[in-house]
N, C-alpha and C positions, 0 to 999 in steps of 0.2 A: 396674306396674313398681316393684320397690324400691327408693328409690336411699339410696347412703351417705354420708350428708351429714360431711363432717367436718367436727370443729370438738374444738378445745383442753378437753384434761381437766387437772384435779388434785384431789387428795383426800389428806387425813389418813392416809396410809400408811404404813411404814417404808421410808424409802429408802434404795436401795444407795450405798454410799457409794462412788464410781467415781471422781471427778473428784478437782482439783486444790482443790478448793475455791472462795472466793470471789476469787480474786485472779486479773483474766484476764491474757492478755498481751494486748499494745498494741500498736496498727499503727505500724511508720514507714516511710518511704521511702526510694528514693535519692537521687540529686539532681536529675534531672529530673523525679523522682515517676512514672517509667513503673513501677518494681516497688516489691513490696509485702516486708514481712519484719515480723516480732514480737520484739519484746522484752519481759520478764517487770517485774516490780515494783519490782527496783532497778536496770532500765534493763542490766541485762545481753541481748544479743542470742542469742535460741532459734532465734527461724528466719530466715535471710538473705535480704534483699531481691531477692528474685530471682525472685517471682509476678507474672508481669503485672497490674499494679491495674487494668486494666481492665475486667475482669469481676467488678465488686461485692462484692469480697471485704470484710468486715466490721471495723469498726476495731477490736473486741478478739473474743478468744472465750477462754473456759475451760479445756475442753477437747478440741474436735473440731469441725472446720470443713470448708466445702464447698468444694472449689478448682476453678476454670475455667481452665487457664493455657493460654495460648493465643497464638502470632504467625503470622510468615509463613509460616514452614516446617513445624511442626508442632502439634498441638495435644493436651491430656491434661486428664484430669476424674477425680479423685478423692478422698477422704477425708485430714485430715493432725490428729495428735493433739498435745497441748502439745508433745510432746516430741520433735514434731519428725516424725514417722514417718509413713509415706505408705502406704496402704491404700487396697482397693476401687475399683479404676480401672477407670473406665466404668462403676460402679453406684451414681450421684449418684441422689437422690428428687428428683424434679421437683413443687411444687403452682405453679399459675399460672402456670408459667413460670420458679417461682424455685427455684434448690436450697435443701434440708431445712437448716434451724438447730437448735443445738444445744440439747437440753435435760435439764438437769441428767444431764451425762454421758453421754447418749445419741442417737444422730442415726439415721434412717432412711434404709435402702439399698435400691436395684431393681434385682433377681438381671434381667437385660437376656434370657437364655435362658428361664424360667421364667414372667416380666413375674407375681412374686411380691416381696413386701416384709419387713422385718423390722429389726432393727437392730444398728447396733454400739454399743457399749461403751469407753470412751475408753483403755482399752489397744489398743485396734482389733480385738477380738475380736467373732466374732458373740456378742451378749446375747441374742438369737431370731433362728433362722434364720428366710432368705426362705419363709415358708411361706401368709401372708395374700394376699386382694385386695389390702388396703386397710390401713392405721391411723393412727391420731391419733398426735400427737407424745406423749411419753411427760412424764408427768407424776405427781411424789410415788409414782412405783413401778409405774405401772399406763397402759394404756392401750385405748382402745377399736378391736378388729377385725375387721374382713368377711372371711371364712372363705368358701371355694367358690362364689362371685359372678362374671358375666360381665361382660364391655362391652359396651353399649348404643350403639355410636356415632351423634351427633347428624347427622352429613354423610359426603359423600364425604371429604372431608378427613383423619377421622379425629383432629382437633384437640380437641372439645369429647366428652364423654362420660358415660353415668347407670351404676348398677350394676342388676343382673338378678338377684333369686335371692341367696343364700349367707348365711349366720346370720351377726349381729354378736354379740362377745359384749367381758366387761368380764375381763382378761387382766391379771398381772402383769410387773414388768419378768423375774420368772425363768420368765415363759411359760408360769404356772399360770392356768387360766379359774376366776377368781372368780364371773362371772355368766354361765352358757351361752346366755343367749338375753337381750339388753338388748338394748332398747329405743331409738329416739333419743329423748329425755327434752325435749328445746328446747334450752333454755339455763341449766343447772342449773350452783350452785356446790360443783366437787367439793374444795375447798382444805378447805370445811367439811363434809366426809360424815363420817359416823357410822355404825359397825359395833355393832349390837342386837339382842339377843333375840326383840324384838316392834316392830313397823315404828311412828316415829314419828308421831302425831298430830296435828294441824295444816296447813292452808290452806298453808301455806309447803314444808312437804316431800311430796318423791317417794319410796318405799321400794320396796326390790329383793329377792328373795330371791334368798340365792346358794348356791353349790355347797355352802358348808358350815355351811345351814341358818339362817344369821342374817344379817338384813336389814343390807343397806346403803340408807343414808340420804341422803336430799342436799335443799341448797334449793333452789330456782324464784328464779333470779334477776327477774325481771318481780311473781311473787308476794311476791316479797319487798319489791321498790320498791315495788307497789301499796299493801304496808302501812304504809311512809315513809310516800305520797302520805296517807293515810286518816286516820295520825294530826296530819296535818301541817294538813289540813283541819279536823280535830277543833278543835285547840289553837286556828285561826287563822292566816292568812295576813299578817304582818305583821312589823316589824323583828327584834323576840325573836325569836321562833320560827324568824325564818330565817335568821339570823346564824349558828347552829351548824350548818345544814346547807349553807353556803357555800364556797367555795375560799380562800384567799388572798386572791387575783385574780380574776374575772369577765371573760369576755371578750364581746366585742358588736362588731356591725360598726356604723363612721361614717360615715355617707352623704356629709356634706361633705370627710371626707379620702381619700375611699374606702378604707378600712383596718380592720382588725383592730384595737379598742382595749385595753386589759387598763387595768380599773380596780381599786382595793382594794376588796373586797365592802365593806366598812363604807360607803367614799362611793358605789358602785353602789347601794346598799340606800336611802340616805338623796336619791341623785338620782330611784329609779327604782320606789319601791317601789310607788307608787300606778300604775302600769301594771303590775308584777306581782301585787296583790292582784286588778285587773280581767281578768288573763291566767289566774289559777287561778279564779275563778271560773266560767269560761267550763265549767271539767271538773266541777263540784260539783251532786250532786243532794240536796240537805239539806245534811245536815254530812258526806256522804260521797266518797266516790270516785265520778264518774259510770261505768256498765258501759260508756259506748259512749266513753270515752276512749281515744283511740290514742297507740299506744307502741312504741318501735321498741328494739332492743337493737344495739349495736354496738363502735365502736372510737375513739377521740377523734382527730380531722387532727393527724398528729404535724409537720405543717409549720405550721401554725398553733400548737398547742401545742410550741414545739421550745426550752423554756428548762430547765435543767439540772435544775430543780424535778421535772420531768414524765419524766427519763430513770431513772429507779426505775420506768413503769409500762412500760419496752420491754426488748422481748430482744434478746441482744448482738448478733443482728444488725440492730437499730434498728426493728423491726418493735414496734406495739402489742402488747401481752397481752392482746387483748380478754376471752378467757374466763376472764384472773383477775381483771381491773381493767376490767369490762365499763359503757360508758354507756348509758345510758337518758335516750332523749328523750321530753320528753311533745309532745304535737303542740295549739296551739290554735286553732289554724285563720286565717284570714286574719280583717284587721280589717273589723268589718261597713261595706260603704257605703263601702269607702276601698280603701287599697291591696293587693290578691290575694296578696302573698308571705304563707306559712307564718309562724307567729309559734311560735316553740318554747322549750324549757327542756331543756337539755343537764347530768345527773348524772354522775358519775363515781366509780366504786366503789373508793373508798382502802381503809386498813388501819383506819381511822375513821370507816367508812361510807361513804353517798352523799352528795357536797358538788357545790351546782349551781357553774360553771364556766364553763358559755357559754350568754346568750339572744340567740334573735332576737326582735324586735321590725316591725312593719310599720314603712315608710319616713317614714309620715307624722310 
């Protein structure tokens, strides 16, 4: 069985310039806070408080937003653009349970007769019609789609679901197929893909050939930590060396307050470093990377991390950016002969690299 794993693209493309730009509107209320409305940037009122906030409508957005509005009497679901305008009722995109958020100008809809997808465009025009199984949020122009694919369903229910069959390929936001038959890749970063002649060289990239004959590029995000990790081991594992690959802040849980603490890496480093010099070691085979290190790729606790610092790495509907701003755990296993919890090191991929952010540590 093939299934269509989604998961968040971007890459170095020309994008359409659709949206309002960077300036969203902002949520306010009424006075009981049962409805919701937007106001724009100099506090002039766009849209009137009159969506029921109870259904997680998001505190600012751009341009195109998912609406659930909903009471006693009746109830309605569909698309509304800055400027106010209400589109696509009854073809919200459902992942997890939650409707589509917007990205850079663009949100996905489910044609409800077809049970096909595609998207609009924040004048609320179709920018591709419902014609896919499946796609990835749109990202720097381009987005990945499953073409001619069934359901799988997991139960009677028909709640959980695989795909069967249908070609994925790598598509523009104007609905040209850049790459007819792509691949899932893992976790590649497409913010930094490269468009070349002859496919790039190097442990770190994946090359594609496309429709019109010259490689797209991208990195391995994990292969690319690995090579943090390799040269990091190289240099030494010690205050230098890990001062520039650190956050701010560091965060660690306190057994005696039981809490989440946030230290300034500088005194983290100088409380703590002789347990992370014995923590990377545990991964080191020479002065290398060991192969059988485990590593997880993911998304950082935005309720743990929820301080203004860290809302640059979510989308305006408050959800993480995993696949632009993706962490990397290293895993070191429990401490020998003591306490069984996981002891880890938590990176976090800024605009400045990977800076560690959060460890665990055993209890003892």
């Amino acid at each position: 069985m093939k299934r269509f794993l989604l998961f968040f693209l971007s890459c170095s493309y020309v994008v359409l310039a659709m949206g309002q730009g960077q300036n969203p509107l902002r949520a306010f209320y009424n006075a009981d806070s049962s409805r919701i409305g937007y106001k724009d940037m100099h506090g002039k009122i766009v849209i009137p408080a009159t969506i029921n906030a109870n259904f997680g409508m998001p505190e600012k957005f751009t341009d195109l937003v998912s609406v659930i509005d909903m009471d006693s009497e009746a109830s309605d679901s569909y698309f509304m653009n800055a400027q106010g305008r209400k589109f696509g009722r009854d073809s919200l995109h459902f992942f997890d349970n939650t409707p589509d958020c917007e990205q850079e100008g663009f949100i996905r809809f489910h044609d409800r007769n077809t049970d096909l997808v595609g998207f609009f465009n924040a004048a609320g025009s179709e920018q591709v019609p419902a014609m896919y199984s499946a796609v990835t949020p749109m990202h720097n122009g381009m987005f990945v789609a499953l073409k001619g694919a069934k359901k799988q369903y997991d139960g009677d229910d028909k709640e959980h679901y695989s795909w069967s069959g249908g070609k994925q390929m790598l598509v523009s936001a104007n609905n040209e197929v850049l790459i007819n038959d792509f691949p899932y890749l893992g976790e590649v970063n497409y913010y930094a893909m490269d468009i070349s002649e002859a496919p790039h060289v190097g442990p770190e990239w994946v090359s594609l050939k496309g429709e019109n004959g010259k490689y797209y590029n991208f990195i391995h995000y994990e292969k690319e930590f690995k090579h943090l990790l390799n040269d990091l081991l190289q240099q030494g594992i010690n205050k230098q060396t890990m001062a520039s690959h650190c956050a701010d802040s560091i965060v660690s849980w306190n057994e005696d307050k039981q809490e989440w603490i946030f230290t300034a890496s500088s005194q983290f480093l100088d409380q703590h470093m002789t347990k992370l010099e014995n923590l990377f070691q545990k991964i080191r085979d020479g002065q290398s990377l060991s192969t059988q290190t485990m590593i997880s790729q993911g998304g950082f606790n935005n309720f743990i991390f929820d301080s203004p610092a860290y809302h640059q790495y979510l989308d305006n509907c408050g959800q993480t950016n995993d696949f632009r701003y993706p962490t990397m755990i290293v895993y070191f296993g429990p401490e020998e002969g003591g306490d069984p919890q996981q002891q880890s090191a938590e990176f976090l991929r800024t605009a400045q690299g990977y800076k560690l952010h959060m460890v665990t540590f055993s209890k003892k």
